[in-house]
C-alpha angles and dihedrals in degrees: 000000000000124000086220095076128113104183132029135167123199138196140141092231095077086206073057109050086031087057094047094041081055093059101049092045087062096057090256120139130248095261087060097045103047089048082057083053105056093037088057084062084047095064100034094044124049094203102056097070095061096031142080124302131164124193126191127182139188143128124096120005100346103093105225116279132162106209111215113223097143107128124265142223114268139213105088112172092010127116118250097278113234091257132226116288120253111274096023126117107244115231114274097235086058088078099052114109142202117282115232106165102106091045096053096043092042079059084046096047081070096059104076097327112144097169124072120244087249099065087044098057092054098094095050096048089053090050096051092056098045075058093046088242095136095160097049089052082049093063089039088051087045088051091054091055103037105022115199086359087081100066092056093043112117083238089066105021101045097047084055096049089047089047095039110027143099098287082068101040091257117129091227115138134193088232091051084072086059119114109307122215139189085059088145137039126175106264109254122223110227112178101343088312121103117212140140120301084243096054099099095045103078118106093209144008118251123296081232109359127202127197129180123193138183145171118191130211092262085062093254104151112200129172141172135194125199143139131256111190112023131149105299153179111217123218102194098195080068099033085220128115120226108218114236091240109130135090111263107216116248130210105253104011134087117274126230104255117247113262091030105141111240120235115262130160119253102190105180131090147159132253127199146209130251087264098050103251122129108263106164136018116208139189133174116187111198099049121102089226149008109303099002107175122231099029128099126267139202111207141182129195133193136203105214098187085053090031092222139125143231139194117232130181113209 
């Protein structure tokens, strides 16, 4: 990769990293262009929209933040359910989990962002409909226009509580699609690497883990980490899968309060130079956590004082 370069996005979904090279190409910055990128996966992956993601930004201007959208426990404004017996097998729709994806990227999108969500949704609502999935590519469209709004409108939250819900035997409530909070949270610095506050917590990497990165040619470095085919329920009136990610409640034991994030990797993080400044953005998608040896990374450096980028494998 030339040294000539301003601007590069990396990922190793190539609807991913071709989304996200659009974008810069345009001017726009690498907030935009990773956003393309995950919502790219989006389309061309039913799982990604109501699963996990984690977004961290730094570099020049930005201030260093790590955005949330890692799903949450649900149950909000329902009693404590009986439980499943010891030794029983919960329902599967017990462990399904709120969505908080589009939340926490609409926040990011401030941050830097110079597109609207509406331009950044188009290649995943392209990608949906090369697959059929016309109603996938509905909700994408419906994000573009709304934004968070989307996820707490009765087309999407009430498909999920009929899907998920007790009836069910799911924990899923119409108060857990209310106004979610706690989507940022400044970016920590472990061990000269900065990274979300979250990115140690997970138990194990992703079952098939995504990243998109990006630096733009105003020195923005911007990354996200999330997972496109894990373990799912499908609900096929959204075309979209629901991972099995929450805690189902057990009879007997203390139950994970409603609105707990659930642990996801977030394997991306910043290094810096001797004299503090952001000099390479790295991401490894299949590691469980931040510089994980023995696991392949994607990197990017930049030269501040060229003001150029390169591409580096790790």
């Amino acid at each position: 990769m030339s040294l000539r370069l301003r601007a590069l996005a990396r990922s190793n979904d190539p609807a991913c990293e071709a989304a996200a090279g659009e974008e810069l190409a345009k001017g726009a910055s690498a907030v935009d262009a990773v956003l393309a990128g995950y919502f790219a996966a989006a389309g061309a992956y039913p799982a990604v929209l109501l699963g996990p993601v984690t977004l961290l930004v730094g570099g020049t201007g930005s201030g260093e933040r790590a955005f949330d959208g890692r799903v949450r426990q649900p149950g909000k404004g329902a009693k404590r359910p009986r439980g499943t017996l010891p030794g029983a097998e919960p329902p599967m729709a017990a462990r399904v989990g709120v969505p908080n994806s589009v939340p926490a990227l609409a926040v990011a999108l401030g941050y830097g962002g110079t597109a609207t969500l509406a331009r950044l949704v188009q290649s995943g609502v392209a990608l949906a409909r090369e697959r059929g999935a016309e109603r996938r590519a509905a909700v994408l469209s419906r994000v573009g226009e709304v934004g968070a709004l989307a996820f707490s409108e009765p087309e999407l939250s009430r498909a999920l509580v009929r899907a998920f819900g007790a009836p069910n035997g799911g924990l899923l409530t119409p108060a857990d699609f209310s106004r979610p909070e706690n989507l940022d949270a400044p970016a920590v610095r472990r061990e000269g690497h900065l990274s979300a506050p979250w990115a140690a917590d997970a138990p194990a990497p992703f079952l098939r883990g995504t990243t998109v990165s990006a630096i733009d040619v105003n020195g923005l470095f911007v990354a996200a980490a999330f997972e496109c085919q894990p373990e799912a329920l499908y609900v096929d009136e959204l075309e979209l899968s629901a991972p099995l990610l929450a805690v189902p409640t057990l009879r007997g034991v203390a139950r994970t309060a409603p609105g707990t994030q659930l642990a996801a990797p977030a394997p991306i993080w910043i290094d810096f130079d001797d004299a503090g400044g952001a000099l390479e953005l790295w991401a490894a998608p299949a590691a469980r956590a931040v510089a994980e040896p023995n696991v392949r990374r994607l990197g990017i450096r930049r030269s501040a004082s060229k003001r150029t980028v390169e591409g580096l494998e790790g």
